[in-house]
C-alpha positions in Angstrom: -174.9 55.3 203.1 -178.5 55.3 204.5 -179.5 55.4 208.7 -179.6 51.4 209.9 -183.1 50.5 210.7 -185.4 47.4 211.6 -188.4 45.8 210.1 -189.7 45.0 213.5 -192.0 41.7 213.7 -192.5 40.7 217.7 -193.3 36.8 218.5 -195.0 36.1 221.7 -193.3 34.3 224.6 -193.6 31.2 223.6 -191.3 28.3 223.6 -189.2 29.9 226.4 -188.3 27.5 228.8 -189.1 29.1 231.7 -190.3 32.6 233.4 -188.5 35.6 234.5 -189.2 37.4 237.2 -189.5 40.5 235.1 -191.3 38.5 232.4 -194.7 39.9 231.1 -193.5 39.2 226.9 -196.9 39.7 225.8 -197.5 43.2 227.2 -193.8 44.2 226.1 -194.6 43.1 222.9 -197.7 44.4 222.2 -198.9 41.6 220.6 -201.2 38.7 221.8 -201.2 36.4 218.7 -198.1 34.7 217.0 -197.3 36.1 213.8 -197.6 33.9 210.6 -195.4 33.6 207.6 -198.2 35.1 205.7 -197.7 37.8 207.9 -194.0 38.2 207.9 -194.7 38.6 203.8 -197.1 41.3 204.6 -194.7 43.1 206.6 -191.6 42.8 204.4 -193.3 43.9 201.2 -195.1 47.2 203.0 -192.0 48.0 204.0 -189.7 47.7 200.8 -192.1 49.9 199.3 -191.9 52.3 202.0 -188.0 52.3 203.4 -185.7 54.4 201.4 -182.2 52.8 202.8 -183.2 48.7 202.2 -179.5 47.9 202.1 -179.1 48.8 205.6 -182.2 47.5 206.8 -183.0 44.3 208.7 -186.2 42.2 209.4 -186.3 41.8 213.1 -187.8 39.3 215.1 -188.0 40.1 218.3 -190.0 39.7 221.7 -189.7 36.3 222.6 -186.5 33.9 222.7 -186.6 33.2 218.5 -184.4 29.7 218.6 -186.4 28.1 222.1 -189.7 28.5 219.5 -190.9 25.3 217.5 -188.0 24.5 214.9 -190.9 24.0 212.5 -192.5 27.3 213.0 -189.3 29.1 213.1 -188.0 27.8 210.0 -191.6 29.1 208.5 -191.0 32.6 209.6 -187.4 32.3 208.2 -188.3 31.0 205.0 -191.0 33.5 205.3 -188.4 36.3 206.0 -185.3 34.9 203.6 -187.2 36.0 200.7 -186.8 39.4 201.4 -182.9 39.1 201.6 -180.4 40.1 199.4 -178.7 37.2 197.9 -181.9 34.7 199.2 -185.1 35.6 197.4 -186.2 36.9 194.0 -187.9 39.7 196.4 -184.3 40.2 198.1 -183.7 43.9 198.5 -182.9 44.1 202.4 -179.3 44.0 204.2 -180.3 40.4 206.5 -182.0 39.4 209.5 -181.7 40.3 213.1 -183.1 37.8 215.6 -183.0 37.9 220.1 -182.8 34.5 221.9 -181.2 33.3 225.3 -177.4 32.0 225.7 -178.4 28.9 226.5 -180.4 28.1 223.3 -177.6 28.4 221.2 -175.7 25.4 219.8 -174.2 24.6 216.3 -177.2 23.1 214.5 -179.3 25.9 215.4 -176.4 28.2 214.1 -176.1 26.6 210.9 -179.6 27.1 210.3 -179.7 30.8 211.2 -176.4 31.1 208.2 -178.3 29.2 205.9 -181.5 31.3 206.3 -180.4 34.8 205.8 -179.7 35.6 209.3 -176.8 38.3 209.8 -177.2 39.4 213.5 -177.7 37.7 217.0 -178.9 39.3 220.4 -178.2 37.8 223.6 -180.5 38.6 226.6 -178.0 38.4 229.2 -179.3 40.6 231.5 -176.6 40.2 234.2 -173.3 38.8 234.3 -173.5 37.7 238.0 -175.4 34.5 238.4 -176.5 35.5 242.2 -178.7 38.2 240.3 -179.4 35.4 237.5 -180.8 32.8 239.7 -183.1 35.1 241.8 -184.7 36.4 239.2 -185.0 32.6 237.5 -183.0 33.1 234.6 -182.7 30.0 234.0 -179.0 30.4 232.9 -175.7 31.6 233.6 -173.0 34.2 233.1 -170.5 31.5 231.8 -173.6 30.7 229.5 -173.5 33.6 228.1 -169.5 34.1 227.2 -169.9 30.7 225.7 -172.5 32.0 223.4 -171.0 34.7 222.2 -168.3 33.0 221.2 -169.8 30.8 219.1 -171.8 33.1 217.5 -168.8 35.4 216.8 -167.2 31.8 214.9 -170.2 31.6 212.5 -169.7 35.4 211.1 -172.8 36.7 212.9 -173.0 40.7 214.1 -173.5 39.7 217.7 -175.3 42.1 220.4 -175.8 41.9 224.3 -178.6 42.7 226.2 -178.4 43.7 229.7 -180.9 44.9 232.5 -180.4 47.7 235.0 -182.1 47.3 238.4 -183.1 44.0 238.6 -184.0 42.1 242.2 -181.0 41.5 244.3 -178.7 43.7 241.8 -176.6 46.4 242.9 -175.2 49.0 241.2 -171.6 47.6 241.4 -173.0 44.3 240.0 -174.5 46.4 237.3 -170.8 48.1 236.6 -169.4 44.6 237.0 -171.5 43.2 234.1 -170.8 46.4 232.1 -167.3 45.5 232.5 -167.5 41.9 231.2 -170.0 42.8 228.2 -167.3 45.0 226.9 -164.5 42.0 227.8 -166.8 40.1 225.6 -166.8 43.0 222.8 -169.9 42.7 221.0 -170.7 44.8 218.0 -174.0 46.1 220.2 -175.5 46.8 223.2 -179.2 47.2 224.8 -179.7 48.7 228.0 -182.5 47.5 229.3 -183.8 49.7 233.1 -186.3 47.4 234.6 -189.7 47.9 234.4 -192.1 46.2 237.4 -195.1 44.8 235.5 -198.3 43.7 236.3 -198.6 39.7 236.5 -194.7 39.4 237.1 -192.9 37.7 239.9 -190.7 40.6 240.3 -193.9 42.7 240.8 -195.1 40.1 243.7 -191.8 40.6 245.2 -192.5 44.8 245.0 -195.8 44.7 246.6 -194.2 42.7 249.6 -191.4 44.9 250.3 -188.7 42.7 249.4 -188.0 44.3 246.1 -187.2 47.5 246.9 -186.2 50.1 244.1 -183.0 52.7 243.8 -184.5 56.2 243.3 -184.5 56.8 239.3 -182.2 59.4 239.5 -179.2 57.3 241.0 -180.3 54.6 237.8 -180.1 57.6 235.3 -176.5 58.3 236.3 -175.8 54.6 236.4 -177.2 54.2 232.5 -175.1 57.6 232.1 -172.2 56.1 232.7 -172.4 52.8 230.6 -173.3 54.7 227.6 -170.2 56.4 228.2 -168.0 53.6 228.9 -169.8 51.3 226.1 -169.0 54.1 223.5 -165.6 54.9 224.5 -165.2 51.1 224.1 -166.0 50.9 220.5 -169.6 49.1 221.1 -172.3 50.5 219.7 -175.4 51.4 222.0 -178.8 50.4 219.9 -181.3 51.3 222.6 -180.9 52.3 226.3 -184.6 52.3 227.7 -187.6 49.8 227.3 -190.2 50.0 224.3 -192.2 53.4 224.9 -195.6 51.6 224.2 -198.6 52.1 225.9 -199.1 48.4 227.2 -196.5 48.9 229.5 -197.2 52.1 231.0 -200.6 50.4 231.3 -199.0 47.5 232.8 -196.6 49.0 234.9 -196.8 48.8 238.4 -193.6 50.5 239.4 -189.4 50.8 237.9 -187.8 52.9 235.4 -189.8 53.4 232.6 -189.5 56.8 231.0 -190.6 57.5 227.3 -186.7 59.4 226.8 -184.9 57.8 228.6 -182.3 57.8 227.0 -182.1 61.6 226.3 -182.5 62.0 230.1 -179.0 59.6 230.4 -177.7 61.8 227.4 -178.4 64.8 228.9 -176.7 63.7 232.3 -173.6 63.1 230.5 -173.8 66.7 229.1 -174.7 68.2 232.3 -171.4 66.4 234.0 -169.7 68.4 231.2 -170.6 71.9 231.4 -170.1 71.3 235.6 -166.6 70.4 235.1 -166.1 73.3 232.5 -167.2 75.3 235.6 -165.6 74.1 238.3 -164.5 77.1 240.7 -167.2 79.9 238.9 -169.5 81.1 241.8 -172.3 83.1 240.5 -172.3 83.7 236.8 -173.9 83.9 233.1 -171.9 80.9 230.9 -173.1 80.2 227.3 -172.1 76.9 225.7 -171.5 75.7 222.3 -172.7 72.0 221.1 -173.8 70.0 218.2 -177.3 71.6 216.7 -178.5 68.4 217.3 -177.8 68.5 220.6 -179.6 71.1 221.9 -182.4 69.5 223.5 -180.2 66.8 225.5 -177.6 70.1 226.8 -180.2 71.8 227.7 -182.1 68.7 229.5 -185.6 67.1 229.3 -187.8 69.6 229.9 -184.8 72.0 230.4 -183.8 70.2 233.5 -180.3 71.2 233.4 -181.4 74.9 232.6 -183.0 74.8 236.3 -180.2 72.9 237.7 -177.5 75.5 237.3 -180.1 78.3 237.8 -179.7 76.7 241.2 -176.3 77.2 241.8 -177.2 81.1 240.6 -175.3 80.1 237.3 -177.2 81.3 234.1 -176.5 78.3 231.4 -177.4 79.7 227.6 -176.7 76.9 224.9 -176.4 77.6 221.1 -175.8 75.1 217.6 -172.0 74.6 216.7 -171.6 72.1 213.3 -168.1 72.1 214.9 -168.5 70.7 218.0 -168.6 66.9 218.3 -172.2 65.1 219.1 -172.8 64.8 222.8 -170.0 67.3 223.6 -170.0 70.5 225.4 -167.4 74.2 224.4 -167.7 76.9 227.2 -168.0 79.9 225.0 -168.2 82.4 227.3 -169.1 83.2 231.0 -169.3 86.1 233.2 -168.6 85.8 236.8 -170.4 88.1 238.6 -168.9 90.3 241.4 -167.7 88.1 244.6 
């Protein structure tokens, strides 16, 4: 069993029916011009040639809200695409299709057109499951929208997966829990977390540069995105992607938010961190050494050895070394020696 990956092909914003306050699809993207079927067939066979696992592969279509396009220039890309599918085309090597879209362009003709082209997974940008936060930053839809959605793409067979934004306008953090809590009520096979990113051109970066959108520090949103990767995980639902696209359009674009290129090994290494203080709850000064996954190292240890400096704080000496035995993401105190009181 091969590593699931994406054939990633990005459509413009186009056909959306309105704009986001956070909206800048173009510079998220990376792309400026719509993608053709010619090039979908460019894409595909590079990468069968190239990607060892093709049964767990998907061709992606992402950056833009695939069923609001044209129905005629979708279908091309799908047609396009469908060739490349096991079970669809005489080319057909790769596991399906994987497509993002809004809640409320969903219905059951645009469903059975997504089955009968090869398509195998749905994302939902849902952003927020409180509609005060949906309508300020024009959305366009609502929370009810969303449920709806998902449940209809759950009764056509699809893997479904929700995306949601941290830090939006007029969002709290309890919000932010609150729509954690209903995503995993809904129980979809995936999540992206999504930290807002302030970009150039954008409503949302209007409302920065006049003061009314006014920012949590990043720290309080890394503990926040902390503790929905824990509670997604302990609820079964699988967390694809927990930070924006590290491209250099938006850290060109980007006028202010939380856009870090490891993200998510900063939330990662939070969670550790939490860990190793609980382990040491009651120590005063003292040398501790902890075991974890090899692959862990890095995130136990912090970005940039964050954590290291953290303890060194607190005058507690943190060593970390590789334990096969130890579960990912986990933390064993090893050994410590409390210095003299």
């Amino acid at each position: 069993m091969g590593r699931h990956s994406n054939i990633s092909i990005f459509v413009p914003h186009i056909g959306c029916p309105n704009i986001c306050s956070f909206c800048n699809q173009r510079t998220i993207s990376g792309c400026t011009e719509a993608p053709t079927p010619e090039d979908v067939r460019r894409i595909c066979t590079l990468a069968a040639e190239q990607i060892k696992y093709s049964e767990d592969t998907e061709i992606a279509f992402f950056g833009g809200s695939f069923t609001a396009i044209d129905k005629s220039y979708s279908s091309e890309l799908l047609n396009a695409a469908r060739d490349f599918v096991a079970g669809f085309g005489e080319k057909g090597i790769f596991k399906g299709i994987r497509l993002s879209t809004r809640p409320d362009c969903i219905d059951d003709n645009t469903l059975d057109m997504l089955k009968q082209n090869g398509v195998t997974a749905i994302e939902l940008g849902a952003q927020s499951m409180s509609n005060k936060v949906l309508t300020a930053n024009n959305r366009g839809h609502t929370a009810d929208d969303v449920v709806k959605a998902s449940e209809m793409i759950r009764e056509y067979g699809f893997e479904l997966g929700l995306q949601m934004m941290v830090g939006l306008y007029k969002s709290t953090a309890e919000d932010e829990l609150n729509t954690m809590r209903k995503i995993i009520s809904i129980s979809p096979d995936t999540v992206r977390i999504y930290p807002t990113v302030v970009l150039a051109g954008t409503r949302l970066a209007e409302l920065y540069m006049k003061g009314e959108y006014v920012l949590a520090p990043f720290d309080e949103i890394v503990d926040l995105c902390a503790d929905m990767l824990m509670e997604f995980e302990a609820a079964g639902i699988r967390v694809i992607k927990c930070g924006i696209h590290a491209s250099d359009g938006v850290n060109g674009e980007r006028v202010a938010g939380y856009y870090h290129p490891a993200f998510r090994e900063l939330c990662e290494g939070r969670l550790m961190r939490r860990q190793m203080e609980k382990a040491l709850a009651g120590f005063g000064k003292c040398e501790t050494e902890f075991a974890v996954n090899p692959s862990c190292i890095s995130r136990a240890m912090g970005h940039k050895k964050e954590n290291i400096r953290y303890f060194l704080q607190k005058e507690i000496t943190v060593k970390v070394r590789g334990d096969l035995s130890v579960p990912k993401l986990k933390c064993k105190l090893v050994n410590s020696l409390e210095a003299e009181r």
